[in-house]
N, C-alpha and C positions, 0 to 999 in steps of 0.2 A: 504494500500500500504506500504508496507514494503521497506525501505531505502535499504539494504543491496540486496533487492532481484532485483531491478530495475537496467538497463543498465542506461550508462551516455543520450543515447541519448532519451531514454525515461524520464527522472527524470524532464526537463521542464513541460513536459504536465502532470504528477503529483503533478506538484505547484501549476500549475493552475487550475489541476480537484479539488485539497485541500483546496483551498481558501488560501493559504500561510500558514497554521495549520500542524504545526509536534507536533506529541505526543511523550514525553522523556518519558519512563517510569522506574521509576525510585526505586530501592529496596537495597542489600545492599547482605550481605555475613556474616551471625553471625549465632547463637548458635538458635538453636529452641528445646528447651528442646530433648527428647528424640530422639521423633518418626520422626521429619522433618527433611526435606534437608537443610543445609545451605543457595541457594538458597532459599527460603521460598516466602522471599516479592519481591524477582526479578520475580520470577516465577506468580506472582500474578499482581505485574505491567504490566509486558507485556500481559499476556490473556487477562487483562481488555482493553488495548489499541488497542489489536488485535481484540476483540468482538465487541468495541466501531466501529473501523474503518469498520467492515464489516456493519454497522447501517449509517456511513455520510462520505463521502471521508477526509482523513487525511492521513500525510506521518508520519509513524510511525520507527521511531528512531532504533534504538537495542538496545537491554537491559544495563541502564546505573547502575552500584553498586559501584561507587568511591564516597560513600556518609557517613553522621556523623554517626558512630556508635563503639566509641573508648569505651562507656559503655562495650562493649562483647569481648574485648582483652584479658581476663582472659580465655578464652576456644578457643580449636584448631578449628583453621579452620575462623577466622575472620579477613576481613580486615578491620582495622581502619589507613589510611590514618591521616595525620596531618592538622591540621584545614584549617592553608593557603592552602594547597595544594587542598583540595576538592573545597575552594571558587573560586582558581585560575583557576582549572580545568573544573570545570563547567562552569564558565565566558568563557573560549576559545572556550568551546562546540557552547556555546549554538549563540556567536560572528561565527563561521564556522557555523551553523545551516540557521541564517540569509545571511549571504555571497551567500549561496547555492541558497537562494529565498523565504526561509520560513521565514518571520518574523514574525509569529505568535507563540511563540514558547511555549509550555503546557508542562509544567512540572507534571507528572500525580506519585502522591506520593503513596506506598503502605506501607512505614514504616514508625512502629510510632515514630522510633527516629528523624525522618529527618523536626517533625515539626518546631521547631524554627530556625532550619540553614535554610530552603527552605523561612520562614517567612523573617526571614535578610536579605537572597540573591534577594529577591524579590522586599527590599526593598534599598539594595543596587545598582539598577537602577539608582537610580536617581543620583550617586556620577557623571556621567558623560552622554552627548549625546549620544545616541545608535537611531538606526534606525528601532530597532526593538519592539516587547509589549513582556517579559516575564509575563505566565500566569501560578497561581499555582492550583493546585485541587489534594486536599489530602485527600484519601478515601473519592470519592466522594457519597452525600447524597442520599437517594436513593428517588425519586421520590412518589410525595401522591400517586398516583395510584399503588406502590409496598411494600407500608406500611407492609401489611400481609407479608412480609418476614421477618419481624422482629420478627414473631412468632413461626417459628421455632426453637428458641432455646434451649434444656433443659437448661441451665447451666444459670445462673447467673453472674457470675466475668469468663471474658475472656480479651482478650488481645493481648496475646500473644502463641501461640501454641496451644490454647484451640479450643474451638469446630469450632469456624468460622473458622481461617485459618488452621484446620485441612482441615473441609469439603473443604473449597480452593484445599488441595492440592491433596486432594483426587479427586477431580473434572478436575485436571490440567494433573497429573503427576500421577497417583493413585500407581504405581511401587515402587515411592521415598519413601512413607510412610510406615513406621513400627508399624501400632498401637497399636501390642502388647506390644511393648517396650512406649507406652505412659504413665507418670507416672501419679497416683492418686490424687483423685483432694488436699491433703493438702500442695503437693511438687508446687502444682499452686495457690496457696494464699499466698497476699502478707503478707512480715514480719512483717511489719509497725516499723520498726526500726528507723526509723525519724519522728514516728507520731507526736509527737509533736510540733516538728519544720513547720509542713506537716498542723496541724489543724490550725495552727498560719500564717499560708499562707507565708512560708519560702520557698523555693527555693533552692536547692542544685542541684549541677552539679553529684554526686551518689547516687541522690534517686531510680533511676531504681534500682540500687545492693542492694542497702540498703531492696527495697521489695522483691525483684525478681533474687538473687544474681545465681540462675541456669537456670537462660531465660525460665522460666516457666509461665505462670499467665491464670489458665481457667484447663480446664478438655478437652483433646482432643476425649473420649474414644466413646462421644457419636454421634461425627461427621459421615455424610454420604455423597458419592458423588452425592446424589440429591437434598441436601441441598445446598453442595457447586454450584453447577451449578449455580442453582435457583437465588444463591445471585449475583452469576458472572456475571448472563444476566440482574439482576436489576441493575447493578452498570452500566456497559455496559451501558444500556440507561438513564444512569444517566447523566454519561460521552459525550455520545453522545448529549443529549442536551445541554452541557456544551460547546460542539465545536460547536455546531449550533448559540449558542448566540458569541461564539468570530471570528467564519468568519463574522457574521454579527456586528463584534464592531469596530466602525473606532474612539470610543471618548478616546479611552486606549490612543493612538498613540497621538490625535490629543492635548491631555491634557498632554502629556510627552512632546511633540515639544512644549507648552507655557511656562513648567515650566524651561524648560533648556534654551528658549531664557530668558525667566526674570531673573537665575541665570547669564548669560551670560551679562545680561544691567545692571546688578551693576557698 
């Protein structure tokens, strides 16, 4: 069930066929080496949310991209929004989310930059009361019974542009893709220009640029859209069991209402 597509007077009896569970799917607006859309991982978020939802009833959001990725400001076509403003942003979202009736709210991640800001935000709940459970699921695992889709893939070192989120988009949008203009896999290996720092378990806030300074990492050339499918429908019920276990979780909630009265009984 799609947010945008429902009238107001319908939108009750889709909270409640949802179990309270909106899927945000959430992706971003950067550089994908040659042959991709900027869309990339919005386009990838939302098909997975959209497969998932036709597998367990869920109210599926519209595609959100006001997310981290100030890494890829060096090439045209990126929005990298400012820290506070994506934290603040999202917090109203997903606060209007809840108001609406969904308090279950799944943040369903397709990019790889959004892992530690989605990590913090997640964990920045707990700074006050909310009525609601934010739930994160980032590229979600794919299921033992889908294992064998992990073996489709020639390539070795991917990531980014490379074979999987080619065949994605080849699977999605297959028009958007140029894959003649896909570059060779040495322009998709990373620099290691921080190796050092990097073996030493150092941390820098420009290690992406530092490996991968033209949003490249992986070989897209050997990508097919029956691969991408393939993966899309395993993630798909990946996801889908992910919403079946949180309409079914009442101890998210019920463990957030203990911890904010004991912050509260100080």
């Amino acid at each position: 069930m799609n947010w945008q597509d429902l009238t107001s007077d319908q939108f009750p009896a889709a909270v409640q066929a949802a179990g309270g569970v909106c899927l945000v799917p959430l992706g971003c607006l950067e550089r994908h080496a040659h042959h991709l859309p900027l869309g990339t991982d919005k386009f990838i978020a939302s098909d997975l949310c959209r497969r998932a939802a036709e597998l367990v009833p869920a109210v599926v959001f519209p595609d959100y991209f006001f997310t981290q990725i100030l890494e890829a400001r060096h090439y045209p076509g990126c929005i990298g929004l400012e820290p506070d403003l994506i934290l603040a942003l999202l917090e109203n979202v997903c606060a209007e989310i809840a108001r609406n009736g969904l308090k279950k709210i799944v943040l369903v991640n397709a990019h790889g930059g959004n892992g530690s800001f989605l990590t913090y935000f997640a964990q920045a709940q707990l700074a006050s009361r909310r009525d609601y459970v934010v739930y994160v699921v980032d590229h979600p695992d794919l299921l033992p019974e889908d294992a064998t889709v992990q073996t489709l893939w020639e390539t070795t070192v991917d990531g980014h542009a490379g074979e999987i989120e080619t065949s994605q988009i080849l699977a999605i949008h297959p028009e958007l893709v140029h894959l003649e203009q896909a570059p060779a896999e040495p322009e998709g290996m990373p620099l290691e220009r921080l190796k050092a720092l990097q073996d030493a378990g150092v941390y820098t806030g420009i290690w992406w640029y530092a490996d991968h300074p033209t949003h490249s990492r992986g070989d897209g050339r050997p990508a097919t859209a029956d691969k991408g499918n393939r993966l899309m429908d395993a993630r798909a019920r990946a996801l889908a069991a992910a919403v079946r276990a949180i309409q079914q979780d009442s101890e998210a909630m019920r463990l957030q209402d203990e911890f904010y009265d004991a912050v509260e009984s100080e």
